[in-house]
ZADO-1210 file (C-alpha; in nm, 4 decimals, padded with zeros to 6 digits):
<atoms>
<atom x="00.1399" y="00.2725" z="00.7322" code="UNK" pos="1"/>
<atom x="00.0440" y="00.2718" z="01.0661" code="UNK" pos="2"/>
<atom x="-00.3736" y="00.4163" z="00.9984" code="UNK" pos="3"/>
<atom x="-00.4813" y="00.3785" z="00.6540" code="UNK" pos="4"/>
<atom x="-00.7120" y="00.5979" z="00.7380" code="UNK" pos="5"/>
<atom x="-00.4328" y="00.8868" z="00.7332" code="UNK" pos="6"/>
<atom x="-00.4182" y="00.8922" z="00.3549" code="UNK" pos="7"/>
<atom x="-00.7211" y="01.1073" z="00.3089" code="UNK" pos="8"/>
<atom x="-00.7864" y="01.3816" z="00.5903" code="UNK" pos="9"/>
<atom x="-01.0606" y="01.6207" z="00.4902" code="UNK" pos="10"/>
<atom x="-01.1568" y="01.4271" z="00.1006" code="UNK" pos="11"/>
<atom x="-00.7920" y="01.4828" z="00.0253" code="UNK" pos="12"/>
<atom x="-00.4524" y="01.3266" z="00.0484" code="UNK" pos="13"/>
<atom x="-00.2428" y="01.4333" z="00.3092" code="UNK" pos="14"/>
<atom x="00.0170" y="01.6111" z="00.3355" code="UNK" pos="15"/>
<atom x="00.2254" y="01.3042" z="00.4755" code="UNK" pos="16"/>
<atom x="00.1222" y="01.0466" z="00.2402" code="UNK" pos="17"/>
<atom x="00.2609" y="01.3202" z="-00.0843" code="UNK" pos="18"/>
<atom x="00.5833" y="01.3567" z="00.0802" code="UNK" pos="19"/>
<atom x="00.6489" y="00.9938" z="00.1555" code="UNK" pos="20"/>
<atom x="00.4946" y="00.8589" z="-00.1624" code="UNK" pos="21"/>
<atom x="00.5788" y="01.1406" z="-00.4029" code="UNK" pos="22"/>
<atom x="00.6946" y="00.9396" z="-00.7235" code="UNK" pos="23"/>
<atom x="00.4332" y="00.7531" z="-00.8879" code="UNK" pos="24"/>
<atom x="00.6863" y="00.5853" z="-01.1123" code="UNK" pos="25"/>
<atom x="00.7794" y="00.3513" z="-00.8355" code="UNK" pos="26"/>
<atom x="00.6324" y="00.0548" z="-00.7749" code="UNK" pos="27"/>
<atom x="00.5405" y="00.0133" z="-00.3966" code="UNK" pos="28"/>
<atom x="00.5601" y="-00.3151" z="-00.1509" code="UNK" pos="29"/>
<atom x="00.3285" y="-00.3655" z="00.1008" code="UNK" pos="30"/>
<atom x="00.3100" y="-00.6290" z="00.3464" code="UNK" pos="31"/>
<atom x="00.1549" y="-00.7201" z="00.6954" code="UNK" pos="32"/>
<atom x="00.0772" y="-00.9849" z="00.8980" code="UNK" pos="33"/>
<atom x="-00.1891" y="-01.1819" z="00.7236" code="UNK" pos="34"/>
<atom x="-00.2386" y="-01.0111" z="00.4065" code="UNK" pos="35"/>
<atom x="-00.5868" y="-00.8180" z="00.4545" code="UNK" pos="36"/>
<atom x="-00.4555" y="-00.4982" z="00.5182" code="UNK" pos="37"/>
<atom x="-00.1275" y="-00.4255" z="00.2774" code="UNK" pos="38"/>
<atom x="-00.4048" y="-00.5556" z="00.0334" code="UNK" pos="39"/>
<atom x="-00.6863" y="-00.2596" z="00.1709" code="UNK" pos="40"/>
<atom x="-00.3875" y="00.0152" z="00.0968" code="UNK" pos="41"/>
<atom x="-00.3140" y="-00.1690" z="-00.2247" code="UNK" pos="42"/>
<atom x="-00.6197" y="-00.1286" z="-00.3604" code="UNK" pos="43"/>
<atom x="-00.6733" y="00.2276" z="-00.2796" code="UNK" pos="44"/>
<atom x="-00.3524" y="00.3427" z="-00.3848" code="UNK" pos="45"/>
<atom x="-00.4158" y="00.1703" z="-00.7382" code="UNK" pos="46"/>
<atom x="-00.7193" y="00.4429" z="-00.7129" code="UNK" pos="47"/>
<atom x="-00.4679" y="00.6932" z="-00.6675" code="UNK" pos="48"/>
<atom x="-00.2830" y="00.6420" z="-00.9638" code="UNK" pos="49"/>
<atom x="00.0124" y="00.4421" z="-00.7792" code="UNK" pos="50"/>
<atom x="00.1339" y="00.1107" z="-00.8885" code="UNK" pos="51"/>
<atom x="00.1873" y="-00.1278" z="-00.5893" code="UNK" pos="52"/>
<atom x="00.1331" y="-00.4891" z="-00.4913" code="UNK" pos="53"/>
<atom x="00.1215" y="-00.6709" z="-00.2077" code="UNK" pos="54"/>
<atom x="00.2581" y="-00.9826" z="-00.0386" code="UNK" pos="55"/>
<atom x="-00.0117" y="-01.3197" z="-00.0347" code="UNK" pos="56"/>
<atom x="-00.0943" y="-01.4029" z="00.2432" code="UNK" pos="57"/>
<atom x="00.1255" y="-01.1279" z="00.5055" code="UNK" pos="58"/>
<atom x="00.4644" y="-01.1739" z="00.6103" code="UNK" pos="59"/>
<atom x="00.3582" y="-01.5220" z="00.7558" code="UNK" pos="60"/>
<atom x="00.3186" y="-01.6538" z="00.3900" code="UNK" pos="61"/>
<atom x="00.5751" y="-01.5191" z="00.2109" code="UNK" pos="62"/>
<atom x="00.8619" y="-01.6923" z="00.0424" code="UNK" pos="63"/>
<atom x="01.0160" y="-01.4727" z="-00.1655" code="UNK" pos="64"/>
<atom x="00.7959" y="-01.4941" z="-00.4217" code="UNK" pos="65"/>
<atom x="00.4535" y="-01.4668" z="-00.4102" code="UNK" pos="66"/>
<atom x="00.4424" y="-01.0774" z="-00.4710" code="UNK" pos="67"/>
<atom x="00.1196" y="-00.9872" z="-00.7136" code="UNK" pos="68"/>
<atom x="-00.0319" y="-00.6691" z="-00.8420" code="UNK" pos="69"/>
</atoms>
């Protein structure tokens, strides 16, 4: 996600995030360079009722497996 930011536009979720994270059933990836922000979306997509994890540490760390919730 390029702009976390871009998940809430006027105290809702937008239109963009719904259509490309419609099923809550799935459990969602995220991972970036370091760690700090796939861990920021994390978080607030937990708020949302999503289940997701993220890699330790970014892309730099991982090994194949060091995912966590």
């Amino acid at each position: 996600m390029a702009d976390i930011n871009n998940i809430f536009r006027y105290g809702k979720v937008s239109y963009e995030f719904r259509r490309l994270f419609s099923n809550k059933d799935r459990i969602y990836i995220f991972y970036c360079d370091k760690g700090a922000l796939s861990l920021i979306v994390c978080e607030k997509m937990s708020r949302l009722g999503y289940r997701c994890k993220t890699v330790v540490g970014g892309f730099e760390a991982y090994k194949g497996n060091c995912v966590i919730n």
